[in-house]
N, C-alpha and C positions, 0 to 999 in steps of 0.2 A: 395635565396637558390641556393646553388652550381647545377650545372647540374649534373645528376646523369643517373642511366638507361632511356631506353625510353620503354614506354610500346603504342602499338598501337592497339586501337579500334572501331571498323566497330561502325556509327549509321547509322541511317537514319537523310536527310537533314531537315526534322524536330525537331527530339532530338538535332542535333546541333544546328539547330535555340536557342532552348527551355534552351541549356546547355549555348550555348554564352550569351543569352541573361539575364539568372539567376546570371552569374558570372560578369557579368557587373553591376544590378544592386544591386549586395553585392561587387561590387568595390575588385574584386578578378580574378587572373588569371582563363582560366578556368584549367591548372592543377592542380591551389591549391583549387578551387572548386571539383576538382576530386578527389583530394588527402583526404582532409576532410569528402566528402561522402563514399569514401570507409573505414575508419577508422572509423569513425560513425554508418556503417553499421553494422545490427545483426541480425544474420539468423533465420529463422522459427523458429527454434529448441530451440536459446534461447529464443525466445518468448513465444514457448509452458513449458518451466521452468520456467521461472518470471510467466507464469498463473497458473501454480499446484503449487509454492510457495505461489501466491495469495489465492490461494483456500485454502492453510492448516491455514495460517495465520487467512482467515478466519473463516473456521470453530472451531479454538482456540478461538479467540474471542468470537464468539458466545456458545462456552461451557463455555468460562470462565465467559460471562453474564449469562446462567443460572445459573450458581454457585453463583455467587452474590445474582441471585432473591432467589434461595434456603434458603441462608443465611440468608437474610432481611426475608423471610415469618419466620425461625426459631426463630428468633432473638423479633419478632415482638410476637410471642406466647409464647415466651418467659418470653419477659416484661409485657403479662399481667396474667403468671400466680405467676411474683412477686408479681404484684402487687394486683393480689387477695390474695395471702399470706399475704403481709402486712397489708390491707386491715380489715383479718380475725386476723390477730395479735392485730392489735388497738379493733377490736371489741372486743375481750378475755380480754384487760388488760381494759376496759373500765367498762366488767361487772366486772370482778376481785376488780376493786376499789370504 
């Protein structure tokens, strides 16, 4: 990478320790280990958006699972009040005959 601006920033001689020593064993300058974690980075803020998206998504799902169970208990009293119908159908043509 071409050299470009310099940007200079205060740690303490532990973070450098902690910074040199992480960009060595990912076999990385440590600017482009800098470079990568601040591009990487996302702030509070998006985090509290991705969890209220989390949360709509799921409270969708979970309405859209009740609506399934809804359907299945409908569907289910459904089939047996065919099938009592049909049921009473056979029994009719049975006396009938």
């Amino acid at each position: 990478m071409a050299a470009g601006e310099r940007i200079v920033m205060q740690v303490t001689a532990q973070e450098k320790k902690a910074i040199a020593s992480k960009a060595k064993r990912l076999g990385m300058s440590i600017s482009e280990l800098m470079r990568q974690g601040a591009a990487s980075y996302r702030a509070a803020a998006d985090d509290e958006e991705l969890g209220s998206l989390a949360d709509a998504a799921r409270a969708a799902a979970e309405g859209a699972s009740a609506s399934i169970d809804e359907s299945l208990k409908f569907i289910e009293a459904s089939n047996k009040r065919i099938a009592a119908m049909e049921a009473a159908a056979k029994r009719a043509l049975r006396k009938a005959a």
